[in-house]
C-alpha positions as CSV (number, residue, x, y, z in Angstrom):
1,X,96.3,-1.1,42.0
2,X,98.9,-1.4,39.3
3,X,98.6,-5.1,39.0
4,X,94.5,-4.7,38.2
5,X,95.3,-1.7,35.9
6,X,97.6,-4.5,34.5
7,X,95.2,-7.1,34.5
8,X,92.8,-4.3,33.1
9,X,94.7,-3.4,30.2
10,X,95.0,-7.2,29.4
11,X,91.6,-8.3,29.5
12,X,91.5,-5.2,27.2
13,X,93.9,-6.5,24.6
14,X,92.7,-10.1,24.3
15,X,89.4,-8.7,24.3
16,X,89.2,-9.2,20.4
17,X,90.8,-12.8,19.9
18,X,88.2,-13.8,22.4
19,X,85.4,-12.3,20.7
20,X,86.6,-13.6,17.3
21,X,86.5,-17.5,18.4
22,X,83.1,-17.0,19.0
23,X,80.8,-19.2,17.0
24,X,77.7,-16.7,15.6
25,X,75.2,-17.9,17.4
26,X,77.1,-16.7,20.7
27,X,78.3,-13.4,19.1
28,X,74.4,-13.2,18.2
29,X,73.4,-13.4,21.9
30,X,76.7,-11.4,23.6
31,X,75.1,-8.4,21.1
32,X,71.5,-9.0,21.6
33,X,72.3,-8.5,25.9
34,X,74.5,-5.8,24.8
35,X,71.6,-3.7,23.6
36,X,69.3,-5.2,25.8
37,X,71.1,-3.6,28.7
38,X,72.5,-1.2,27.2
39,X,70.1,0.5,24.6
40,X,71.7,3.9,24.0
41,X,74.3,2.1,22.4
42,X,71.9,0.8,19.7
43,X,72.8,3.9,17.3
44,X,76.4,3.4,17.7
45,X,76.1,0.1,17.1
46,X,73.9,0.4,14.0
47,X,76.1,2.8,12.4
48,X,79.3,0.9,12.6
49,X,77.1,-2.5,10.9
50,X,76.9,-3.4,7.3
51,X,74.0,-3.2,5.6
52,X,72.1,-6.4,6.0
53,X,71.5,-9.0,3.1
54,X,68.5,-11.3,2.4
55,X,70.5,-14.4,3.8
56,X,71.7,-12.9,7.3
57,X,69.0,-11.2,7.4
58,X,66.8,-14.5,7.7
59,X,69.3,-16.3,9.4
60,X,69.4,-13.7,12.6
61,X,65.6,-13.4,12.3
62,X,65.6,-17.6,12.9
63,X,67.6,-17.3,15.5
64,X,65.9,-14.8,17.6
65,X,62.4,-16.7,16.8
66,X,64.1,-20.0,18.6
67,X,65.4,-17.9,21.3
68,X,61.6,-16.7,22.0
69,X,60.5,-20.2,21.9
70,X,63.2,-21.5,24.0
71,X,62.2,-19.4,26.2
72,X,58.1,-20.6,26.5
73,X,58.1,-22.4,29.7
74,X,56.8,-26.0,29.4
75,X,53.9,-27.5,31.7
76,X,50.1,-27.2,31.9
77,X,48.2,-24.9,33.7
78,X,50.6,-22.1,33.6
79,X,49.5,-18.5,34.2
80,X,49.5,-16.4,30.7
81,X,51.3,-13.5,33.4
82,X,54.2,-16.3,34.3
83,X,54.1,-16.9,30.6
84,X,54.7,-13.6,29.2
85,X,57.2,-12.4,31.9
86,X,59.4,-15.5,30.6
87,X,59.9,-14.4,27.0
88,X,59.4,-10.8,27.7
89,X,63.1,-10.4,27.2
90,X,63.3,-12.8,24.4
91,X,60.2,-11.1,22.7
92,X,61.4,-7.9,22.9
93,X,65.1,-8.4,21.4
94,X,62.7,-10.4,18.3
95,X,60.6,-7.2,18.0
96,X,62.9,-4.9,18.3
97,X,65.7,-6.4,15.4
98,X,62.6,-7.0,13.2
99,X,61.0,-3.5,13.7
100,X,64.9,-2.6,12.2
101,X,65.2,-5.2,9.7
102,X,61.8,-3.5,8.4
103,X,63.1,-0.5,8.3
104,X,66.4,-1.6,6.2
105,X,64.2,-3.1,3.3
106,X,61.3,-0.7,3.0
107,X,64.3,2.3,3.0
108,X,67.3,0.7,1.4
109,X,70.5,3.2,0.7
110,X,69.8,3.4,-3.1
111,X,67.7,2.2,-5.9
112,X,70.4,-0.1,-7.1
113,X,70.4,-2.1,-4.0
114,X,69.7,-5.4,-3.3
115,X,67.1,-4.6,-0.7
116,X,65.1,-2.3,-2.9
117,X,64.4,-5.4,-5.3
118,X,60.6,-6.4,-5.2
119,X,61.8,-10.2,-4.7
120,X,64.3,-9.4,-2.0
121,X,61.6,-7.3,0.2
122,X,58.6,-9.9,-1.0
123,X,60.9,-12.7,0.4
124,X,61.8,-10.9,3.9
125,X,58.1,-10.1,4.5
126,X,57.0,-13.5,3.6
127,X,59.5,-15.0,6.3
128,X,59.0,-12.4,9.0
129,X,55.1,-12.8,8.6
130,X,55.3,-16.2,8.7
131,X,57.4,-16.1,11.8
132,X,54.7,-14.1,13.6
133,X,52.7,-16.2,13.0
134,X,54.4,-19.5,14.4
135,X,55.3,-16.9,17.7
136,X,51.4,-16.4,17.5
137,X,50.9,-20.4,18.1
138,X,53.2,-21.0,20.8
139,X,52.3,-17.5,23.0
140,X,49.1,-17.3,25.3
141,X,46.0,-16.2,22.5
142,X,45.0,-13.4,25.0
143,X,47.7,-11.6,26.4
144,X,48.1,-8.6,28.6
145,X,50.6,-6.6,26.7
146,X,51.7,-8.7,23.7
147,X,54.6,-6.7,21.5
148,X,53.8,-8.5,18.6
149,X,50.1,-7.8,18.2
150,X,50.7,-4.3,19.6
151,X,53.5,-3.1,17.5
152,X,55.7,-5.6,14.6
153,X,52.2,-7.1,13.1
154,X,50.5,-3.7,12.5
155,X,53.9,-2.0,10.7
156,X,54.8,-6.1,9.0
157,X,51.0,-5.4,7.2
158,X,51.9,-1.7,7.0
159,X,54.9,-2.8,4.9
160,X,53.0,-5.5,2.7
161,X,50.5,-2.7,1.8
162,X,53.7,-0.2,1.0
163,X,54.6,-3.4,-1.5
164,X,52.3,-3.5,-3.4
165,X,51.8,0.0,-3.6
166,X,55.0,0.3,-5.0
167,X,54.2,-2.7,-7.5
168,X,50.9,-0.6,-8.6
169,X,51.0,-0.5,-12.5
170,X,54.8,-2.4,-13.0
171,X,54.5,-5.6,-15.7
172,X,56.3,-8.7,-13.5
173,X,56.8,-11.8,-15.2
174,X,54.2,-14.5,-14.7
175,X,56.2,-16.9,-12.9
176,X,57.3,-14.4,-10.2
177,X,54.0,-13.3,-9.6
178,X,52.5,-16.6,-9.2
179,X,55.3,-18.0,-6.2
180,X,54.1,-14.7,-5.0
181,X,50.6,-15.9,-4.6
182,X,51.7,-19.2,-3.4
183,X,53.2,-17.8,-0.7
184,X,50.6,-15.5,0.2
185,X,48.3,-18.3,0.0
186,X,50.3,-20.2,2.7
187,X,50.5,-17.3,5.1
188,X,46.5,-17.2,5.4
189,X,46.0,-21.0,6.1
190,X,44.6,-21.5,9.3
191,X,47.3,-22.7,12.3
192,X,47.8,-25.5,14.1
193,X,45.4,-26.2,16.5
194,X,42.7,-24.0,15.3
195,X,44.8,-21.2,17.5
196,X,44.7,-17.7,15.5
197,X,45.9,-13.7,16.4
198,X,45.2,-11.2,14.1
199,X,48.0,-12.6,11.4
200,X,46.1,-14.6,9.8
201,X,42.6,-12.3,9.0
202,X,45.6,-9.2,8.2
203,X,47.5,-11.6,5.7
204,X,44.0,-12.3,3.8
205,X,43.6,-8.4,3.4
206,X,46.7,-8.6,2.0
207,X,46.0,-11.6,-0.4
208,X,42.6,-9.7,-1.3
209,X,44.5,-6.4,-2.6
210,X,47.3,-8.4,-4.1
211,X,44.5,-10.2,-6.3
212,X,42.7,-7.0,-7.6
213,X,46.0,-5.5,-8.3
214,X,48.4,-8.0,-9.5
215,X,45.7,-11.1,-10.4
216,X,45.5,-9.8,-13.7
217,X,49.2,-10.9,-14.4
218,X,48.6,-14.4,-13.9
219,X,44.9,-14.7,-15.0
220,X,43.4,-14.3,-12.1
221,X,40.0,-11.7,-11.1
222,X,39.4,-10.4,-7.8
223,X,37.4,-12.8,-5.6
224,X,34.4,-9.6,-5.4
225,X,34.6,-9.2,-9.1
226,X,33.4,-12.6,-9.9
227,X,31.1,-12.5,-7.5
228,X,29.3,-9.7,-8.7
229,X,29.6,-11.3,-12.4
230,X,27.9,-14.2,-10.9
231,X,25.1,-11.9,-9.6
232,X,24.8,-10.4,-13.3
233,X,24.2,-13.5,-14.9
């Protein structure tokens, strides 16, 4: 017994120096099956992190996308059950640090920080939509219980709309506003394969309000609004 209290009380020390010659991909995955199995430490957890920047934010958000597509099993023919019970776990870490992530940028700590900057939160939703939308193409198109189409997609457009409410009325500078629309632009083009979820009809109402509210900084009119000058000619 006192040589496994010992051996205890070692593992305990060295604990740290182990953990710190961890490459981040690996700390990444040790934390991600932390809270997997052990979700009532996800508070805790939360609490002792830094808030997250633009840069690791993206970077962890890659990484959990190529763990969910790791995860896809290969081969034809394969069940969409088999399917989904392989990247439930995967899946579920993706949703679960995105649902947070979303949460960090639409309710930052102060006005003055960097995730309260329209660029900074135009940015994160343009790469989290856009990852959606890639998990969208390699998951089965009609799935049992799919996390992404039942719970990230509906609060990701949730927080588009917030956006641009919170732009209503502000003057932004031309050039911002039109990479804005290029962007939005690409995250309504239609996927590979001809293979769509809701993402892509959700990112054109999105597109649509951003042009009757913002067009007018670039020059540009509502797609209805020409339309119904068209009609009064």
């Amino acid at each position: 017994p006192r040589s496994t209290h010992q051996d205890t009380l070692s593992l305990h020390d060295a604990l740290p120096i182990c953990t710190a010659s961890l490459p981040k991909e690996s700390l990444l995955t040790l934390l991600t099956t932390l809270l997997t199995t052990q979700p009532s430490l996800r508070p805790t957890i939360a609490a002792l992190l830094p808030a997250p920047t633009l840069s690791t934010t993206l970077s962890t958000l890659a990484t959990l996308e190529r763990a969910v597509l790791a995860s896809v099993p290969s081969g034809q023919h394969l069940r969409e059950e088999y399917i989904w019970g392989r990247v439930r776990t995967s899946l579920e870490s993706y949703v679960l640090e995105a649902k947070a992530f979303l949460s960090a940028f639409l309710n930052p700590p102060t006005d003055d920080d960097e995730l309260s900057h329209p660029s900074t939160t135009f940015a994160f939703l343009y790469a989290l939509t856009s990852s959606v939308r890639r998990l969208e193409v390699a998951l089965p198109a009609t799935p049992i219980k799919n996390p992404l189409a039942a719970h990230l997609l509906p609060i990701t457009i949730n927080a588009w709309h917030a956006l641009l409410t919170r732009l209503g009325g502000r003057v932004l500078g031309k050039a911002l506003v039109e990479g804005w629309f290029e962007r939005i632009d690409e995250l309504c083009v239609d996927s590979p394969g001809g293979v769509e979820g809701g993402a892509k009809r959700a990112c054109e109402g999105v597109r649509d309000r951003m042009r009757r509210e913002l067009g007018w900084l670039v020059g540009l009119r509502a797609a209805s609004s020409a339309m119904m000058d068209d009609e009064e000619l």
